[in-house]
BALOBA-1460 file (C-alpha; in Angstrom, 3 decimals):
// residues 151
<rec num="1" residu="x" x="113.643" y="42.753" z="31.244"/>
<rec num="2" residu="x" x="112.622" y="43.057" z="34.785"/>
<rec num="3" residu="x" x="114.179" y="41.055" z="37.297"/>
<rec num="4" residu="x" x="113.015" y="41.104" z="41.405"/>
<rec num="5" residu="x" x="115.061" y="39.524" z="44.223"/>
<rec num="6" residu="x" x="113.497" y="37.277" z="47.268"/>
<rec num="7" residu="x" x="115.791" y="35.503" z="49.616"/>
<rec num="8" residu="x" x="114.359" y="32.016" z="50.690"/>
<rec num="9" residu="x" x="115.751" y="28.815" z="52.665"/>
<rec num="10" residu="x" x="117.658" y="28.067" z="49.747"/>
<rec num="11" residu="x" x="118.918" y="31.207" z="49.515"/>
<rec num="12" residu="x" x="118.299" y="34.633" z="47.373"/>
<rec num="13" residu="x" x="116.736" y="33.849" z="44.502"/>
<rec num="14" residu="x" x="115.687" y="36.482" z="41.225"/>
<rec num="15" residu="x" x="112.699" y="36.267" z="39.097"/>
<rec num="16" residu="x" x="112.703" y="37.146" z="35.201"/>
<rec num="17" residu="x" x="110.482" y="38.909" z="33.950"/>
<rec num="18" residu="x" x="109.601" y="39.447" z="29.819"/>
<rec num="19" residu="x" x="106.965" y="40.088" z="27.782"/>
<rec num="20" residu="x" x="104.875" y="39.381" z="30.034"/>
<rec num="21" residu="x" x="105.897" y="35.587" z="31.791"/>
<rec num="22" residu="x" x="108.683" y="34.639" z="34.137"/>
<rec num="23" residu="x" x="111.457" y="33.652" z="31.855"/>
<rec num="24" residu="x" x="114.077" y="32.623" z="34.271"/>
<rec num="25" residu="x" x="114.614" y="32.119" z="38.012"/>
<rec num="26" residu="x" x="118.350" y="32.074" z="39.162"/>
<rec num="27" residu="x" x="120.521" y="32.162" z="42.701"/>
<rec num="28" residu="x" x="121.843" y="35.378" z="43.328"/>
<rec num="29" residu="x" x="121.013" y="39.035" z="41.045"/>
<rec num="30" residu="x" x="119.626" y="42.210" z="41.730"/>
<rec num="31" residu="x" x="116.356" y="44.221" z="41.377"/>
<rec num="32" residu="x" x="116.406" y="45.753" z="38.258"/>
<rec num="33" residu="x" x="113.842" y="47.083" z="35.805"/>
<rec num="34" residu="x" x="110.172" y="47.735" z="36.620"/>
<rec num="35" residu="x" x="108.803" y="46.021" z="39.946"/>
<rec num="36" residu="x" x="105.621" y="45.175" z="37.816"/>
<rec num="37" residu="x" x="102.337" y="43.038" z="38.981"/>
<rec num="38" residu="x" x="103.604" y="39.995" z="37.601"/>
<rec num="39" residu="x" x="107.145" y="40.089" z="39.075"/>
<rec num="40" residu="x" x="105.485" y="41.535" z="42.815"/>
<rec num="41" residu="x" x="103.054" y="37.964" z="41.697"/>
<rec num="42" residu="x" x="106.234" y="35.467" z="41.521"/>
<rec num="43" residu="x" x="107.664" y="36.809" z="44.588"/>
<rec num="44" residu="x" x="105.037" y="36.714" z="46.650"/>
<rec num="45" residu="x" x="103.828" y="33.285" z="45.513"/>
<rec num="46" residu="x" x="107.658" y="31.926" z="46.007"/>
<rec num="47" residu="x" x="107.301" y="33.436" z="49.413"/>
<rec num="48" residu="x" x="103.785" y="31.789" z="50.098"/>
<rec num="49" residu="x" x="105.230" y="28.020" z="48.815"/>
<rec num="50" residu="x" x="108.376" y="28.487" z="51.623"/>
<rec num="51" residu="x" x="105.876" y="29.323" z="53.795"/>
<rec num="52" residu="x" x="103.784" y="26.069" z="53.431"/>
<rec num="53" residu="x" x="100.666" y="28.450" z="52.008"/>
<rec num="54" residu="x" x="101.188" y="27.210" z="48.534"/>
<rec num="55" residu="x" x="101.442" y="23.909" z="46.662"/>
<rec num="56" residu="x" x="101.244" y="25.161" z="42.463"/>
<rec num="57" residu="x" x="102.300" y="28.029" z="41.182"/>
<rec num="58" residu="x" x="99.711" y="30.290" z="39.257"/>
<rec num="59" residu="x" x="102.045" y="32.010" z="36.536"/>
<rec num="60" residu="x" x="102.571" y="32.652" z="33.185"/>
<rec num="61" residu="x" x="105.690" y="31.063" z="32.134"/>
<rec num="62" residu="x" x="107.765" y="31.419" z="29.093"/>
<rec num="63" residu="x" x="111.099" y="29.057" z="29.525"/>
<rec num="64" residu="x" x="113.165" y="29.100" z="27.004"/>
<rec num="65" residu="x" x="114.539" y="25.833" z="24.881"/>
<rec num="66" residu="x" x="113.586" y="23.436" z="22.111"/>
<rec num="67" residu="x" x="110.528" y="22.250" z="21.363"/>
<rec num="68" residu="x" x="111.460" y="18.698" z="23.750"/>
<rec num="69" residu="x" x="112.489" y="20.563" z="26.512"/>
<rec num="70" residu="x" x="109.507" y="22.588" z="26.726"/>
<rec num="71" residu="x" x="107.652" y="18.834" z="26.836"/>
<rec num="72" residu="x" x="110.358" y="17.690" z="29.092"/>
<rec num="73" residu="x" x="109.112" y="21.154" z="31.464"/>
<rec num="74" residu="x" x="105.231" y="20.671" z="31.055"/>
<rec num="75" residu="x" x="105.612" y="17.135" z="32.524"/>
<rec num="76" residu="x" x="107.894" y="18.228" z="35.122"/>
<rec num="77" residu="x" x="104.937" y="20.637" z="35.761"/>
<rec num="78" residu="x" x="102.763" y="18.133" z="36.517"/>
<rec num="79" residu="x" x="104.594" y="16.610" z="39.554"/>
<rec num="80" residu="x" x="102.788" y="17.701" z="42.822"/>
<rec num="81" residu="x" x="104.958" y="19.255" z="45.718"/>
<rec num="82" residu="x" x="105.631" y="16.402" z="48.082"/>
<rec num="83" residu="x" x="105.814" y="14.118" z="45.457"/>
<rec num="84" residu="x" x="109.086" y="12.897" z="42.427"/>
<rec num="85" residu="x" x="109.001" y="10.866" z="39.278"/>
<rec num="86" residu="x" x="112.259" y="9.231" z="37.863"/>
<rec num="87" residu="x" x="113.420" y="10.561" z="34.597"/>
<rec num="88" residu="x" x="112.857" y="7.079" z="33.644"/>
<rec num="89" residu="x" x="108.982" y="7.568" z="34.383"/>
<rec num="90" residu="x" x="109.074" y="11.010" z="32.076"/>
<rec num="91" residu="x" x="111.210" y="9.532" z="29.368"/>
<rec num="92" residu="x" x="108.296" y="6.414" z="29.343"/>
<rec num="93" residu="x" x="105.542" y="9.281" z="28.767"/>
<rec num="94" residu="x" x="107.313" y="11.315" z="26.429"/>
<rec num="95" residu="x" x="108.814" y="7.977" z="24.743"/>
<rec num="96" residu="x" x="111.982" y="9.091" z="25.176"/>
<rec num="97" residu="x" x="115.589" y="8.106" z="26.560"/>
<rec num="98" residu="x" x="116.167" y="8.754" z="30.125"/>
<rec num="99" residu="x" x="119.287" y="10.821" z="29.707"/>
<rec num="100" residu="x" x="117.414" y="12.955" z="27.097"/>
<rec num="101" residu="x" x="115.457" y="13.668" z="29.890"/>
<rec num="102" residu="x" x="117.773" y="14.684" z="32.482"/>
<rec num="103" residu="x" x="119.744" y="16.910" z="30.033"/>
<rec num="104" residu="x" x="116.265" y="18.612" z="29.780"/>
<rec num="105" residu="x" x="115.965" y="18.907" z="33.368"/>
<rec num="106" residu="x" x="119.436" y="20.330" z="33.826"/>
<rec num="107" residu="x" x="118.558" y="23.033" z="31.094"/>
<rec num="108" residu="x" x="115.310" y="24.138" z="33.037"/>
<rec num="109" residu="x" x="115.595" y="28.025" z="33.267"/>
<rec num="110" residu="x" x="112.929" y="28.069" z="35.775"/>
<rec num="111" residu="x" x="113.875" y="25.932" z="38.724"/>
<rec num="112" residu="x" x="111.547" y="25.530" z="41.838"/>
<rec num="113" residu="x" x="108.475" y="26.772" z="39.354"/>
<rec num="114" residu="x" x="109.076" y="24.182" z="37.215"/>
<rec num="115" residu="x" x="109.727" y="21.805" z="39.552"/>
<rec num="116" residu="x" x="112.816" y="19.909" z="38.332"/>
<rec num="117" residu="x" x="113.828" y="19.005" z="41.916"/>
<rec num="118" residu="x" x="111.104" y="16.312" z="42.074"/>
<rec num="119" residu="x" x="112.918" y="14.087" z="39.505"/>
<rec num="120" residu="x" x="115.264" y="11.815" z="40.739"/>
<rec num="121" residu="x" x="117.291" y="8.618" z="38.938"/>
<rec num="122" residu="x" x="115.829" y="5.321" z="39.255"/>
<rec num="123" residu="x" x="118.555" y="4.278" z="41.952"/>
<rec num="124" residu="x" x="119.850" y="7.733" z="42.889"/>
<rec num="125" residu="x" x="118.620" y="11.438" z="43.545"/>
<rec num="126" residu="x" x="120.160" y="12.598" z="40.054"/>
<rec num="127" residu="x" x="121.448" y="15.794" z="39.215"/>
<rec num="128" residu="x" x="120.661" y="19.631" z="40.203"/>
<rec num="129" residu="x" x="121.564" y="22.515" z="38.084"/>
<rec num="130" residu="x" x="120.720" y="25.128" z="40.775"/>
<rec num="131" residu="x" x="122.886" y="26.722" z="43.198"/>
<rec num="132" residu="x" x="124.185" y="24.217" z="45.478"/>
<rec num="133" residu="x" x="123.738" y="21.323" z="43.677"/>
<rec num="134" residu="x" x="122.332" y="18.447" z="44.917"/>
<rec num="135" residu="x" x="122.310" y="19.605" z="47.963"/>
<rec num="136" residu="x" x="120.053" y="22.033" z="47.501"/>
<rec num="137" residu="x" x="117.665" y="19.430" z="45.733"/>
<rec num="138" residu="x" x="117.691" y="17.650" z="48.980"/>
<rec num="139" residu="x" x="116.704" y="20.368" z="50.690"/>
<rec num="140" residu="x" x="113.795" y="21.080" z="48.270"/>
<rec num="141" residu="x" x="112.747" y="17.593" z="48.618"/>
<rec num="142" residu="x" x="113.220" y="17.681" z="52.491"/>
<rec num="143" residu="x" x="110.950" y="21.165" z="52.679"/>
<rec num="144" residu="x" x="107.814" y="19.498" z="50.617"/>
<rec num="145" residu="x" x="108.400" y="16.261" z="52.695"/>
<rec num="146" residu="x" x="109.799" y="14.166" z="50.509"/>
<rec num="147" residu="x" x="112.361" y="13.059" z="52.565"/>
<rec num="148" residu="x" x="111.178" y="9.621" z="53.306"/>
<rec num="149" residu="x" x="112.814" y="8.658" z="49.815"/>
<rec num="150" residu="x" x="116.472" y="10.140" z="50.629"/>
<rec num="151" residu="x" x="116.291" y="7.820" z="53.443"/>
């Protein structure tokens, strides 16, 4: 397992690497392992999306959880920066139940890749499993300029 470290506006944050994909992102951690192309990749494309130089992400990815979570992820891939579904909109395309949906959100190993941050509740901005909580959703949304809805 390699792991490398970047700090960003929402503070330091590590990349996973195995086999080959990014496996996790988390707050916090250390550089450890091999520094290899793919982890020197993430970091600098995490790096190029806080600087406004990048909208997707261009890397192999390997989350793991069930086979509806990994759905639940591939839609939540979908979701431009600057933009948010409701879980209510994913759980409608996956024909689903909405809190199916946001416990498959809140299990996303890959935050800010897979951009779980962009889906809110239909009345409210939802849950965030990351560091901070919510309020480091808001400041996700805020930094693509999605702000207008938290208003």
């Amino acid at each position: 397992m390699n792991c490398g470290v970047i700090k960003t506006p929402v503070g330091f944050v590590s990349v996973v690497e195995q086999d080959g994909a990014i496996t996790q992102l988390n707050w916090g951690g250390e550089n450890s392992g091999t520094r290899t192309g793919l982890i020197k990749s993430a970091l600098f494309q995490l790096e190029q999306y806080f600087n406004n130089d990048r909208d997707e992400f261009d890397l192999p990815l390997n989350p793991e959880g069930s086979l509806f979570q990994q759905l639940v992820f591939r839609q939540m891939s979908k979701i431009p920066k600057g933009r948010t579904v409701t879980y209510g909109d994913i759980a409608t395309a996956l024909d689903a139940p909405a809190q199916a949906i946001g416990q498959a959100c809140g299990a996303n190993p890959i935050p800010i890749i897979i951009p779980c941050h962009r889906v809110l509740g239909a009345n409210s901005l939802g849950g965030y499993s990351g560091e901070g909580g919510v309020e480091t959703k808001v400041k996700l949304l805020r930094f693509e300029g999605a702000a207008g809805l938290l208003i």
